[in-house]
Each structure stands twice: as structure tokens, then as C-alpha cells.
N, C-alpha and C positions, 0 to 999 in steps of 0.2 A: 109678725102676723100669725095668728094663731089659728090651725087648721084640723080636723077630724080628723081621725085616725086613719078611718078609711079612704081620707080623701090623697093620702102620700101616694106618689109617683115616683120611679125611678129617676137617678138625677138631683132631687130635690135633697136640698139642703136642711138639716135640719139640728136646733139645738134642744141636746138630750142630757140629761142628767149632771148638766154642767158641761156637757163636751158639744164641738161641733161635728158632725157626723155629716156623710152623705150616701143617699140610698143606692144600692146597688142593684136587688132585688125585691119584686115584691110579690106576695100569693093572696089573694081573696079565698079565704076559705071557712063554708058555710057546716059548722059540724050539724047530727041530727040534732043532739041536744044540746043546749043552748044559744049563745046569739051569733052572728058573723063576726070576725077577726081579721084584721091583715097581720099577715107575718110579712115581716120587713128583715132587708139583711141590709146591714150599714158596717160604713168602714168610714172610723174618725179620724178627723183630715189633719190633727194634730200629732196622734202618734201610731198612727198607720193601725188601732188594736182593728178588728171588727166583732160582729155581736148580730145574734138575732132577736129580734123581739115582735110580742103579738100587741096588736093597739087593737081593741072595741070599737066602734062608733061612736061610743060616749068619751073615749079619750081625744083630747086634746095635745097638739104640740106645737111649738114653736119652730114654725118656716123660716129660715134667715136669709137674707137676702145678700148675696155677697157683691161686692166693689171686684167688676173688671175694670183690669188697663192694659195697653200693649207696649209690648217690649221684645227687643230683638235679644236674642241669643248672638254673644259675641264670641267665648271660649271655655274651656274646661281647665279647671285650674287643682287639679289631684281630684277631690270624690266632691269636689264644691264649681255651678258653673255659673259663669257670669253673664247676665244680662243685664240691657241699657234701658233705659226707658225712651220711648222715642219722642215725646213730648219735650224733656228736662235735661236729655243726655247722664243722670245720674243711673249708677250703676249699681248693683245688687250684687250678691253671692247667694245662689241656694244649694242645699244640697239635690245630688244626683239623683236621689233616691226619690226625690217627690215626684217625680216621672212615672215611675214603676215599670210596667209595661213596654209603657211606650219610648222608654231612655234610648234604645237604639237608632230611632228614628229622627231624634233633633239633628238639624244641620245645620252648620254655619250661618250665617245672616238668618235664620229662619222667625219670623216674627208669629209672637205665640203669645196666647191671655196669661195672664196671671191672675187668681179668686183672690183679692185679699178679702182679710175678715179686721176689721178693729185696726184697719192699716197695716196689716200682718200679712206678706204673700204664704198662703197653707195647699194653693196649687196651679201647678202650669197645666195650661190646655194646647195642644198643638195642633197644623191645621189635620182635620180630619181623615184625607186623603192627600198621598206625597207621591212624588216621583221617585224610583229605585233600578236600578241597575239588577240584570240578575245576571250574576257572575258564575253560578253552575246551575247545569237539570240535566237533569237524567234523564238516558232517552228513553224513548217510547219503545214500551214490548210488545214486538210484534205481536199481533193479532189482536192489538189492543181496540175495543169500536170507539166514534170517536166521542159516544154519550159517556164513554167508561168513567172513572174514579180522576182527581188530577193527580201529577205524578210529584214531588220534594222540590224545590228547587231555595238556590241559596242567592239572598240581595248581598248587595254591596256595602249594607252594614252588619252583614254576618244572621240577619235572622232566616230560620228556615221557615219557607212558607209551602202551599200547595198550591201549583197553577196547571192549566186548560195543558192537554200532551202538543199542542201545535207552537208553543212559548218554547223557546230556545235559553240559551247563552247567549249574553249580548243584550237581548231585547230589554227594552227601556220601559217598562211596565207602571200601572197607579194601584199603589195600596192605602187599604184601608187602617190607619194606624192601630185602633183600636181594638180590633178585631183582629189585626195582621193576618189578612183576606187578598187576595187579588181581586183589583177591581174592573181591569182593564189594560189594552196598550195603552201607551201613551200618546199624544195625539202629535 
């Protein structure tokens, strides 16, 4: 499906110069002299390069539409992890690396999309917001008010985040995977 330049959104998938790409960022910006542009920043779901580029109005590109399925994560098998399909029970290998970010956060049984492209998995999605443990935080200094700044604290799978001074050790917390935010206790 072929869409303006201008009309790209963050998210959106899109096939560029032979590669598949997915936008990351985007600016609407109106110079004095000549006509409006988006500058778009993409990172190719093939081999992780990224790139920025301006599209016109009068440019055109190719929106592609990718094939999800779900599939659990069963184990980690050196820098390659395995997942099942929960439909077929057939099993995959991908690498670690197609996580990015968010590799700390998969857990066992955890059922997560996969984008295939051309029946090709090129990314996992996982769910949004997870449950964690936070195994240290630092305590609050005195005279701290309690609008102040949050203080470091460390999850259960090692990432450091920032949470509210009243979050302890121990407390069973929801983060936001992608962001790796604190979202909340846990209920």
C-alpha cells in the first residue's frame, strides 16, 4: 500500500530502497523556503543498520504490512532463544539480539508476537508492561520532599530503573518494557 511521505507515523513499517525498515522517529518540518518535509529516522528490521531520511508530500512509499503469530518463549540456548508456536507446537531459534532493548525482560513461558515478513520472523514483540521484582533501592535522603526526583533501583533481571522514594526492596512492581519506566505496584 502505497502512502505520502508525509502521511508516515512512528511504528509503521515500511519498505525502502530494497530494505524493510521500521520508523522510529518522525519531525514535520515546515522550512521558510521551500515546501514541508518529514524527516523520519528508521532502523532496518533486517540488519539492525538505521538511517534518516526527508520524504516531501509528493513522495511516495511503500507501507508493508507484516504477518503476526504468537508464540511462547521456552529457553535460551547460548546467544540463540527458542520459541514454540502455540497453534503447531513447531519450534524456532532466533537470535537474542532481535530483542534489543527489551532482552532483559523476556521470561520463561512468556508469550510474545512475532512480525514475520515473507514468512521470515525479523521481530519479537513482548507484552508491553511486565511484572519485576526489585531486588535493591537505595534509600531515601533525608529531607528528600515527596514530589522530589525518583531514586535507582535495581529488578530482578539486573536492569537499572528509576522509582517513586516510597518503593522499597522486595516490592513487586509493573514496568514498562520499552521504556524500562516504572509503571506501578503490582496489584
Amino acid at each position: 500500500m502505497k502512502i505520502s511521505g508525509v502521511d508516515i507515523r512512528p511504528g509503521n513499517i515500511l519498505e525502502y530502497e530494497g530494505g524493510i525498515w521500521k520508523v522510529a522517529k518522525i519531525q514535520h518540518t515546515q522550512p521558510g523556503k521551500g515546501g514541508a518535509y518529514m524527516q523520519v529516522e528508521m532502523k532496518n528490521l533486517i540488519d539492525g543498520r538505521k538511517t534518516n531520511v526527508r520524504f516531501r508530500s509528493a513522495d511516495t512509499v511503500e507501507k508493508v504490512r507484516l504477518d503476526t503469530k504468537e508464540y511462547q518463549f521456552l529457553y535460551e540456548d547460548g546467544d540463540m532463544l527458542v520459541f514454540m508456536d502455540t497453534d503447531s507446537y513447531e519450534q524456532i531459534n532466533l537470535p537474542s539480539d532481535l530483542l534489543g532493548d527489551a532482552r532483559p525482560f523476556l521470561q520463561d513461558g512468556m508469550q510474545v508476537q512475532l512480525e514475520l515478513w515473507e514468512e521470515r520472523p525479523i521481530s519479537v514483540q513482548l507484552p508491553a508492561q511486565i511484572e519485576a521484582d526489585i531486588v535493591e533501592a537505595d534509600a531515601v535522603v533525608k529531607g528528600q520532599t515527596a514530589s522530589s526526583s525518583y531514586k535507582p533501583a535495581v529488578l530482578d533481571n539486573g536492569v537499572r530503573i528509576m522509582v517513586p522514594p516510597h518503593i522499597e526492596s522486595g516490592t513487586r512492581i509493573v514496568v514498562d518494557v520499552y521504556e524500562q519506566t516504572y509503571v506501578g505496584k503490582a496489584g
